[in-house]
C-alpha positions in Angstrom: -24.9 26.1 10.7 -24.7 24.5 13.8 -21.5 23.5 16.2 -22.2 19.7 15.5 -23.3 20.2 11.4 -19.7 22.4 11.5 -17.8 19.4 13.0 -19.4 16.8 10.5 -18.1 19.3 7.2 -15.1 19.8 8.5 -14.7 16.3 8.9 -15.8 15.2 5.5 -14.5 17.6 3.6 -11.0 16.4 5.2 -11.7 13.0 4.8 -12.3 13.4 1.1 -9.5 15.5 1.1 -6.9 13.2 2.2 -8.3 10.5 0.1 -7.7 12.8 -3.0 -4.5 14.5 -2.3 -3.0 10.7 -1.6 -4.4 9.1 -5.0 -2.3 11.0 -7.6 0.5 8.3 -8.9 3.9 9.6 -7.4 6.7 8.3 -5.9 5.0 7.3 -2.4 2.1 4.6 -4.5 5.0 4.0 -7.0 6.8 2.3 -3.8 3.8 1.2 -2.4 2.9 -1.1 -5.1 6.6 -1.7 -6.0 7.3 -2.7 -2.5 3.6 -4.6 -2.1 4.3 -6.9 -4.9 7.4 -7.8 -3.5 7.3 -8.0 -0.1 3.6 -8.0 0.9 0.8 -6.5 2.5 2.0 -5.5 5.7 5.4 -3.8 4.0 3.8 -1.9 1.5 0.9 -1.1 4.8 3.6 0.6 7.2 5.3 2.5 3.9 1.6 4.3 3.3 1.3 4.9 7.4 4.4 6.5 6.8 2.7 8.9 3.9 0.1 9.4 6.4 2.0 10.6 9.1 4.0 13.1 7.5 1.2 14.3 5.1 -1.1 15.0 8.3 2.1 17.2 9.5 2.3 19.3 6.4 -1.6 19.7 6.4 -1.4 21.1 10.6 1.2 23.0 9.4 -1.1 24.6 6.4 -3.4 25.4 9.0 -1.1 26.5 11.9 1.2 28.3 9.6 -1.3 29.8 7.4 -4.8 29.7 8.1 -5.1 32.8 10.5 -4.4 35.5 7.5 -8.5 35.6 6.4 -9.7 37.5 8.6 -9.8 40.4 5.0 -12.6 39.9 2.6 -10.4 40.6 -0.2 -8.0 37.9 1.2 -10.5 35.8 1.1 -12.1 36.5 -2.3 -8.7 36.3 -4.0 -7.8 32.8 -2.2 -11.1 31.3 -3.6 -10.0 32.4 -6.7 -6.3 30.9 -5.7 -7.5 27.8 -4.8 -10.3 27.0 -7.8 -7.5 28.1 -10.3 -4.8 25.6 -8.6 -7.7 22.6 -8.8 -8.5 23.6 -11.8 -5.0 23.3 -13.2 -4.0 20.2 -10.7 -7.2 18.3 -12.4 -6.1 19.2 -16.2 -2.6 17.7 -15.5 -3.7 14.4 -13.9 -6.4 14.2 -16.2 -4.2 14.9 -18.9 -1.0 12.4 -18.3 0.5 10.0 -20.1 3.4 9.3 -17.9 4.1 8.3 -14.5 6.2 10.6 -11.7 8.5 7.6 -10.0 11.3 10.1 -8.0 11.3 13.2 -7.2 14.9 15.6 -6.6 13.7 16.2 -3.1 12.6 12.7 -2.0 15.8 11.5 -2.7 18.3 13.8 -1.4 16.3 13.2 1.7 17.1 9.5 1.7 20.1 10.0 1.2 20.9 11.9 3.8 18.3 10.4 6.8 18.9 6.6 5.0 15.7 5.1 6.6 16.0 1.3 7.3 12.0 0.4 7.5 8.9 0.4 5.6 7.5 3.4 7.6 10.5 5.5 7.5 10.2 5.3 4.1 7.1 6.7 3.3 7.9 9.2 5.9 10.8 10.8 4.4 9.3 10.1 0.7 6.6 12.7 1.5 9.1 14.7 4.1 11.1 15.5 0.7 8.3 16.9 -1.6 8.0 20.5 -0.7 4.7 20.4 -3.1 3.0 18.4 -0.6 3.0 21.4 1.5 2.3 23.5 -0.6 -0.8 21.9 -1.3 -1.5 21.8 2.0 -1.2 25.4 2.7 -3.5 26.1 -0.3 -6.4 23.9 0.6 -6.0 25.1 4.0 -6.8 28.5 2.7 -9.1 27.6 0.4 -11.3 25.9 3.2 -10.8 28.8 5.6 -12.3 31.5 3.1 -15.0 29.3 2.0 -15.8 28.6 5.3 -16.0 24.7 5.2 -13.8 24.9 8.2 -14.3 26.9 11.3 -11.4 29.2 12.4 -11.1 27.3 15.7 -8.7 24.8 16.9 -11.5 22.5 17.6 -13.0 21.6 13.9 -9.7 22.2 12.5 -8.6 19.6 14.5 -11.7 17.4 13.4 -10.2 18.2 9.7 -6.9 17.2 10.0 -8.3 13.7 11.7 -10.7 13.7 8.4 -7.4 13.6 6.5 -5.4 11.3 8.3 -8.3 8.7 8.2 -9.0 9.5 4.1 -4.8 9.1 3.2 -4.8 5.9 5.6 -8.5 4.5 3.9 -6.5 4.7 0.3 -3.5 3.5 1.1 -4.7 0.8 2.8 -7.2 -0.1 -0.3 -4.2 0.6 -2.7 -2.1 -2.1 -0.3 -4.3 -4.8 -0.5 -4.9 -4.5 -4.1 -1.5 -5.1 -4.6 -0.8 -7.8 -2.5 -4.1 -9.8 -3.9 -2.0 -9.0 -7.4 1.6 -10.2 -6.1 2.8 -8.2 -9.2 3.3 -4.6 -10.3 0.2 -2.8 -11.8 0.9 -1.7 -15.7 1.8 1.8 -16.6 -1.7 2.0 -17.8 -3.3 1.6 -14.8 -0.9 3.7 -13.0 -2.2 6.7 -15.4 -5.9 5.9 -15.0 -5.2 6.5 -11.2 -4.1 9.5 -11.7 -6.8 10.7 -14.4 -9.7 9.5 -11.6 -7.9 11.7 -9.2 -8.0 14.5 -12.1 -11.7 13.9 -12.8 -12.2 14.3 -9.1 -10.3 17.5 -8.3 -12.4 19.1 -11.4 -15.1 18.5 -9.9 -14.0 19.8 -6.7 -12.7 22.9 -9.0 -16.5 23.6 -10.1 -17.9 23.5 -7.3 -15.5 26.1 -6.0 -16.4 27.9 -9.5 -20.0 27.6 -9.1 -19.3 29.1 -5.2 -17.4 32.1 -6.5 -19.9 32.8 -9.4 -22.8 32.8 -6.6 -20.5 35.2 -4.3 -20.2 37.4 -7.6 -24.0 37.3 -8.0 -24.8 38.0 -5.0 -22.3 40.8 -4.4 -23.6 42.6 -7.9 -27.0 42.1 -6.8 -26.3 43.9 -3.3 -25.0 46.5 -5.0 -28.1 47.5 -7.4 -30.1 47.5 -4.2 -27.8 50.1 -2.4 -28.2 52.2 -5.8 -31.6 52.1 -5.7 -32.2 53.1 -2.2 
């Protein structure tokens, strides 16, 4: 794979990434359309730019913090493994729920204590409070690393992270102007089918990871005959 074809995955695959990770119904969309139905547009715009902003942290963090550990094969084998079992189970749940997540104990002892006064401070500390966040973060950052969808360098991790930033600012955006052509708060019911679509999708991200590591396994067994034979 070439330096520019390396760019344009790691670009995409972040793009879809952030678009993904930011369409699961929590407490950040809860506000958003909450706050969109009430107070507009441009409100419920600056409260997802602040989602972006602090999700785009947490995922440089993943990669700074994290990302330089798979240099091992067996690091890397077991992460793939990691990371299809967490989509795996991440897809189930959405896929599976009936109810919608509105707070979270994090998110609000961080208002509390940092009391933000605008729309963007508010989605700021939402996702500033929920640990999990991160912890996604660091996973898929793993994940990518040992399936090699983005180069170890600065440079198309850097090209990922800007993939994400644009994907959590294209559905917020989206999800912003729905709202405001509604001027009213979506049911529950369509609050779950958002987050069963974002279900559907990380399964299918979770078999392709699956179809990946049954290749790997494949390939490894069939390298392995051939040494025996020789």
């Amino acid at each position: 794979m070439g330096p520019f074809s390396s760019i344009l995955l790691a670009w995409a695959v972040g793009l879809i990434s952030g678009f993904l990770v930011s369409m699961p119904v929590g407490p950040i969309n809860v506000t958003i359309i909450n706050e969109g139905a009430r107070r507009g547009f441009r409100w419920a715009l600056m409260i997802g730019f602040g989602a972006v902003a602090m999700e785009t942290i947490y995922c440089a963090v993943g990669f700074a913090g994290f990302a330089t550990f798979f240099d091992s094969r067996l690091i890397k084998a077991t992460m793939e493994l990691v990371s299809f079992l967490l989509m795996s189970v991440l897809g189930f749940k959405y896929l599976t729920s009936h109810s919608v997540v509105t707070h979270t104990r994090g998110a609000d002892a961080m208002e509390e204590k940092l009391h933000p006064h605008s729309a963007f401070m508010t989605g700021f500390v939402r996702v500033l409070g929920n640990p999990a966040v991160l912890l996604l973060w660091v996973t898929l950052a793993s994940a990518y690393s040992s399936h090699n969808w983005v180069a170890e360098d600065w440079t198309s991790r850097g090209i990922f992270i800007s993939g994400v930033c644009t994907g959590a600012a294209l559905w917020f955006i989206l999800l912003s102007y729905a709202v405001s052509l509604k001027h009213r708060e979506f049911s529950t019911t369509t609050l779950v089918r958002m987050a069963q679509v974002s279900g559907a999708f990380l399964l299918a991200v979770a078999l392709i990871l699956g179809v990946r590591i049954v290749l790997l396994l494949a390939r490894h067994h069939s390298d392995i005959r051939q040494l025996k034979q020789t």
